[in-house]
ZAMARGU-4260 file (C-alpha; in steps of 0.2 Angstrom, whole numbers, plus 5000, padded with zeros to 4 digits):
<rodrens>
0) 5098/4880/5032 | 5091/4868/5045 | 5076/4860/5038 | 5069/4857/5054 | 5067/4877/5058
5) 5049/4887/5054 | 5051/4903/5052 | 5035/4911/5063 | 5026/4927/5053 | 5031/4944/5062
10) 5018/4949/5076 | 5008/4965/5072 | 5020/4980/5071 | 5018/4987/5090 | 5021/4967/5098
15) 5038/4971/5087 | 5043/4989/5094 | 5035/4983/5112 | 5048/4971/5110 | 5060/4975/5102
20) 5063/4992/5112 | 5064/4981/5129 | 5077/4973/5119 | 5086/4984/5118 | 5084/4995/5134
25) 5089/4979/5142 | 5105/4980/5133 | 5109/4997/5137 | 5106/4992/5156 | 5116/4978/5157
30) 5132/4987/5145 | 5129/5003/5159 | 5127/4991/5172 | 5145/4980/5170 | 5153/4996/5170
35) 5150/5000/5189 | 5162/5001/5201 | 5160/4987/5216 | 5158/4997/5231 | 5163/4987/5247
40) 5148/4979/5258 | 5138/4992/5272 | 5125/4994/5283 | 5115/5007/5273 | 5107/5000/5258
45) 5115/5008/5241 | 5106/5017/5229 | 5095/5004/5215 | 5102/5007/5197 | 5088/5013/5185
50) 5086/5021/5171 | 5070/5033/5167 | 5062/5042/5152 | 5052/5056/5154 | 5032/5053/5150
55) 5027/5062/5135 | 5011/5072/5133 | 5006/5071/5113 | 4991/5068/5103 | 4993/5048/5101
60) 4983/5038/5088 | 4975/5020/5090 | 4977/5004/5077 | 4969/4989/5074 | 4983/4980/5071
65) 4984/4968/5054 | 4995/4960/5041 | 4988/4966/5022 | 4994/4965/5004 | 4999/4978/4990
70) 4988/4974/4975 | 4986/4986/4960 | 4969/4994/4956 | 4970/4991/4936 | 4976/4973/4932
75) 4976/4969/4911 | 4979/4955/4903 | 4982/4961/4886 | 4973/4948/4875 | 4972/4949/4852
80) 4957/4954/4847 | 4962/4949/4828 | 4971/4930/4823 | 4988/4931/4813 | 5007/4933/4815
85) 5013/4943/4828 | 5025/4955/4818 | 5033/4965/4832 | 5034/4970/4849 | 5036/4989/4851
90) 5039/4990/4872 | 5052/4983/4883 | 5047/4970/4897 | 5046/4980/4914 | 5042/4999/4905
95) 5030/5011/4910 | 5017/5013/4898 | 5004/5026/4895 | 4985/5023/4886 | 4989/5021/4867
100) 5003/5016/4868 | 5009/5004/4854 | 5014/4985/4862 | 5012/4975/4849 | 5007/4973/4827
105) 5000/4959/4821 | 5004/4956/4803 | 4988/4968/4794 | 4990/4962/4775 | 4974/4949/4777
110) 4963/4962/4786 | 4968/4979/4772 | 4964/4964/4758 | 4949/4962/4766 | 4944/4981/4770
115) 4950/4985/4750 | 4939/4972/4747 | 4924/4980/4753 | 4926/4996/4748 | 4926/4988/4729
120) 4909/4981/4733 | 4904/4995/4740 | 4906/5006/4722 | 4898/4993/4712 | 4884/4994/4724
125) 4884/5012/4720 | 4885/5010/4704 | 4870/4998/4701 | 4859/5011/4713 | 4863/5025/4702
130) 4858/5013/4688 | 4841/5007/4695 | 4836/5022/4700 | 4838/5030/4683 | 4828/5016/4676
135) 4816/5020/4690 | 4812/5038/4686 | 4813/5033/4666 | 4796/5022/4668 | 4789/5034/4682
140) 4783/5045/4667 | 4776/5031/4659 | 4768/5024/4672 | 4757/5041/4676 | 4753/5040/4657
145) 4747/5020/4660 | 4759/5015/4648 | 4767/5004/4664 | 4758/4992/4673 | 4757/4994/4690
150) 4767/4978/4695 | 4780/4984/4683 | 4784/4999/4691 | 4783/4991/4709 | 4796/4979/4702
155) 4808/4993/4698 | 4806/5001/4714 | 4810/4985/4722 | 4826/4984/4713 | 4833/5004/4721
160) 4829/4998/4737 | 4838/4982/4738 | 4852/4991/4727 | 4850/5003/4743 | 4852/4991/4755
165) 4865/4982/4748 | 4875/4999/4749 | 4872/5000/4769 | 4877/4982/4772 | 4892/4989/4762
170) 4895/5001/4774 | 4895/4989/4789 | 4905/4979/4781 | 4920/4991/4777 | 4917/4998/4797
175) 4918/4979/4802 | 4935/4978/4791 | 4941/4995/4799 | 4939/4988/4815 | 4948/4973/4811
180) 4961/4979/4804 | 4965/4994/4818 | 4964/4978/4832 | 4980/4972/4820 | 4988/4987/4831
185) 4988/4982/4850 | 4988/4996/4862 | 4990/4998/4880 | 4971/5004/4889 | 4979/5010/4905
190) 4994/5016/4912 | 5004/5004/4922 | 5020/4994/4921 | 5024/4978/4908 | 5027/4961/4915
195) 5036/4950/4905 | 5033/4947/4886 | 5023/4930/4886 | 5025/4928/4866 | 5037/4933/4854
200) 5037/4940/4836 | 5035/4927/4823 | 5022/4916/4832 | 5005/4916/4827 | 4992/4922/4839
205) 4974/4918/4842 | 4959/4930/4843 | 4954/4931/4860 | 4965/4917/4866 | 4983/4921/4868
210) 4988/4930/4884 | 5004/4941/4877 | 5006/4953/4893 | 5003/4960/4909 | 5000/4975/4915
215) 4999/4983/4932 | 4994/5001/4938 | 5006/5004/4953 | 5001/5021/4960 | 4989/5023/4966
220) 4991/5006/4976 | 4977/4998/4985 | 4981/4987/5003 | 4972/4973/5005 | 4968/4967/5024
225) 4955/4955/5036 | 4953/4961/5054 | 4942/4952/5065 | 4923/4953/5068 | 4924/4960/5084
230) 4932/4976/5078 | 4917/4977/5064 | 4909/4990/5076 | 4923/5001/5080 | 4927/5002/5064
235) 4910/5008/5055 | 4906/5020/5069 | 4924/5026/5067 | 4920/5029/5046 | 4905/5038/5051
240) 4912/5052/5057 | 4924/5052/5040 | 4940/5044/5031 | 4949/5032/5042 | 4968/5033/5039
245) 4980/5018/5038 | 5000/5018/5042 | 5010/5002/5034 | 5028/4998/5033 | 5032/4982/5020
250) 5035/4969/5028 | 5054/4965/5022 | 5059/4983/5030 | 5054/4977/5047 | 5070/4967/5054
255) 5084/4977/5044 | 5076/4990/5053 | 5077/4983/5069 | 5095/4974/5065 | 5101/4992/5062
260) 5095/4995/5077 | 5103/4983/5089 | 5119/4983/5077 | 5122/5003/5086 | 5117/4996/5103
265) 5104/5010/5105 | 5098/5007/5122 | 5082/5020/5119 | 5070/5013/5108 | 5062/5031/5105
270) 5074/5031/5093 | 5069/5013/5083 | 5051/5019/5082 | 5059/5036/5073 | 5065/5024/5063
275) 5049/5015/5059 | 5038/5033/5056 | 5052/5038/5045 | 5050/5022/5034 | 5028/5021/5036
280) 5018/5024/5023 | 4999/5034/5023 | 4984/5028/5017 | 4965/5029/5017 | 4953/5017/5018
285) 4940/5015/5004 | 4932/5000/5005 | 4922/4989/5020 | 4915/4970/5012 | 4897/4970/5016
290) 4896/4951/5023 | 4909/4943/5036 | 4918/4928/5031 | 4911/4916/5039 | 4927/4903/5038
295) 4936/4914/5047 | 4927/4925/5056 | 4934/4941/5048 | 4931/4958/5038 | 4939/4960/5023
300) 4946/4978/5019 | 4954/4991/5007 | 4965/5007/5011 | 4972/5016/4993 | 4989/5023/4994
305) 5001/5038/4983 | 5015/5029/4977 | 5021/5042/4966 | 5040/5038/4971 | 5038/5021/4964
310) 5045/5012/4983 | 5029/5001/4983 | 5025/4985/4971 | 5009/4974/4968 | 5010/4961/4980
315) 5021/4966/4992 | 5016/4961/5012 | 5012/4974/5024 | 5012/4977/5043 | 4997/4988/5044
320) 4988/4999/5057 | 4969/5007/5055 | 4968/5023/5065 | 4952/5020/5072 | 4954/5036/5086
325) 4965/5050/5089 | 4968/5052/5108 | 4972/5072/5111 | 4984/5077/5123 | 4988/5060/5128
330) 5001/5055/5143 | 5012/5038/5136 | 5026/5029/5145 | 5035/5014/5137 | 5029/4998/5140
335) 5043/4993/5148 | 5037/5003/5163 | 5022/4996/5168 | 5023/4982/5179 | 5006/4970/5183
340) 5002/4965/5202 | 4990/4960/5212 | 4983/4979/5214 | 4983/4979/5195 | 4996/4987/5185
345) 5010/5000/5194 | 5024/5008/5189 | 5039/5017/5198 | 5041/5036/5197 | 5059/5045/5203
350) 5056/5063/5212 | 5066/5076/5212 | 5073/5066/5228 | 5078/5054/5220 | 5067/5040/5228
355) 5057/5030/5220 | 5037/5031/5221 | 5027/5016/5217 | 5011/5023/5205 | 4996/5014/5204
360) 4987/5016/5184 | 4974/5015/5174 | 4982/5010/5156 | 4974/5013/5140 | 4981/5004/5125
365) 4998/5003/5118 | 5006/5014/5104 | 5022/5010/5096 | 5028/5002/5112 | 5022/5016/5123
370) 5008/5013/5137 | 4994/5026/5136 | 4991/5033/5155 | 4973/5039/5159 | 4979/5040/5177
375) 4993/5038/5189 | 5008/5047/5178 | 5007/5066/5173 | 5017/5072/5158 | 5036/5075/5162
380) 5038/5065/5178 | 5054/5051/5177 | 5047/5035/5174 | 5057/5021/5178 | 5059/5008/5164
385) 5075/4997/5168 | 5080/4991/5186 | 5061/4993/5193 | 5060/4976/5198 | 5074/4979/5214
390) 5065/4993/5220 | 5052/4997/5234 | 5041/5013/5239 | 5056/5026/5246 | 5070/5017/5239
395) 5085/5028/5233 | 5089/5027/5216 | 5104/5033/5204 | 5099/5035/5188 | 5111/5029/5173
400) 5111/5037/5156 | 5103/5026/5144 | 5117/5023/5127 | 5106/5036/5117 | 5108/5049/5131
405) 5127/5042/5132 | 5128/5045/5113 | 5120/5064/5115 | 5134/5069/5128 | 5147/5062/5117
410) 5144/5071/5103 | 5140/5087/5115 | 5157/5086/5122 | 5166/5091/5105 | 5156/5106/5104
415) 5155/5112/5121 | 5177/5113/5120 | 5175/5121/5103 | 5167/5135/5111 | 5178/5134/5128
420) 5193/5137/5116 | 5186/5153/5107 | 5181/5161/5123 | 5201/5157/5129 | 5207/5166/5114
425) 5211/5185/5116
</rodrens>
């Protein structure tokens, strides 16, 4: 690989379909094009060569464009809690765990000696109660009688009551030991997947101190992005009036997507964006930062997303967009349509007469490579995306089929002489 070359980031996802559908719109043109047969010179102009799509009426929704990050909303470094040799590890690297599960045992003989021991001093503690307070109630008699000086008896009251209190510190001490000992057993606190085993069984391990795995909740998955200041606005009024969705495709399923594509040669690049919204993920936003980085000049946000089928990881890049607005009943062209002059931007339209009309527009903005129209273009007129560049106000046009619409009538041909040749049959 040439160590000279930088490989640039990828532009937000509609720069890539804007451009990539041009791609390969030109390519169906000039494919179309080559196969045209030469007709010899005249004094009437010939028809231009174009290529149209029809402009589409849908409900179209805006993004804010931006690059983000999968991260995983529960991330646990499982630390001991109790010093001693790691005896066995009970998962393997990479499993799904749930909460309790059982990941590691640190050898336990030290902390049951120290429980057992406990418990011992916990019956002779009993057992010297029981003996002071007999001796207690012996000498209560005689001190009603007289017979025992007042200091006497507070003496053997003294001695129940730190025999007493010896028994609760006991107590603590064997729920002390119980807890050490149960930390000998190392369970997972969430559910999540493992990452690799850090230590293995033999060494010895340090209370608070030695990492021996990760783990990492992936679904939900949370999608870390900046967006710039200037959209801050926009995007609060926007989560007013409720939850702002997200769409996202990871990053590395962005050029085998659009290699595929060229690899068929498909000239309409409606059909690359059907790729892209089969392979976009949902998501909502959650979270808005309460300051602006002021090094950057951005707004940090968060979206959560389902990732029950397991598809997404912690940490892969993604090419995001925030649905900010929801345009109903929208009129769209491709981008490749619209042309920019002096009078602003223009684009051809083909009648039923096959001239060409030259539209004058007011553009909105751009959606998975399509224009929005707020005026100039009605829903179903032939719009003129390849070859506008030779024509003129009243020029005659002949429309060539794009390689998609090629490809339709290909695979129409086969079943239109299936059912020719049952009608012949008697």
């Amino acid at each position: 690989m040439n160590q000279n070359c930088i490989r640039l980031p990828h532009p937000p996802l509609r720069s890539i379909l804007a451009y990539a559908g041009q791609l390969l719109l030109a390519l169906g043109i000039l494919s179309t094009g080559s196969c045209a047969k030469k007709e010899p010179e005249q004094t009437a102009r010939p028809p231009t060569l174009v290529q149209v799509e029809l402009a589409i009426q849908k409900d179209v929704p805006l993004y804010i464009d931006a690059f983000g990050q999968l991260t995983a909303p529960n991330n646990v470094d499982i630390v001991p809690q109790a010093s001693g040799k790691l005896q066995e590890a009970s998962f393997v690297e990479g499993q799904a765990v749930e909460p309790g599960d059982i990941l590691f045992q640190i050898d336990p003989a030290e902390y049951q000696a120290a429980l057992e021991k406990n418990q011992a001093a916990l019956l002779a503690d009993q057992a010297d109660h029981t003996q002071k307070q007999g001796t207690l109630e012996r000498n209560r008699k005689l001190y009603e009688q007289k017979l025992v000086s007042q200091e006497a008896f507070n003496g053997y009251q003294a001695d129940v009551d730190m025999a007493a209190a010896r028994i609760k510190q006991d107590e603590a001490n064997i729920l002390n030991a119980e807890i050490e000992l149960g930390y000998c057993t190392i369970r997972s606190p969430i559910k999540g997947i493992t990452g690799k085993r850090l230590v293995d069984p033999g060494n010895i391990v340090a209370a608070n101190n030695t990492k021996l795995v990760n783990i990492r909740t992936t679904d939900p998955l949370l999608v870390d992005f900046t967006v710039p200041e200037k959209y801050l606005s926009t995007i609060r009024a926007a989560h007013a009036k409720g939850t702002l969705d997200i769409n996202f495709v990871p990053e590395r399923d962005v050029d085998p997507i659009i290699q595929e594509a060229l690899k068929k040669d498909e000239a309409d690049h409606k059909n690359l964006i059907q790729q892209f919204m089969q392979a976009t993920y949902d998501g909502k936003l959650v979270f808005i930062d309460n300051t602006v980085n002021n090094d950057t000049g951005t707004i940090a946000l968060r979206a959560q997303a389902d990732n029950k089928d397991g598809a997404l990881w912690p940490g892969q890049f993604v090419i995001l967009g925030l649905v900010v607005e929801t345009v109903k009943e929208a009129v769209i062209v491709p981008g490749a349509a619209v042309l920019y002059g002096k009078q602003g931007p223009y684009a051809y339209v083909v009648g039923d007469d096959n001239k060409a009309q030259l539209r004058l527009l007011t553009v909105g903005p751009d959606w998975m490579g399509y224009l929005l129209i707020k005026a100039g273009i009605k829903a179903g007129e032939k719009v003129v995306t390849t070859g506008q560049l030779a024509l003129y106000p009243g020029a005659t046009v002949m429309i060539l089929p794009t390689q998609a619409q090629q490809a339709q009538a290909q695979q129409a041909k086969p079943s239109a002489a299936v059912a020719t040749e049952a009608q012949a049959k008697p």
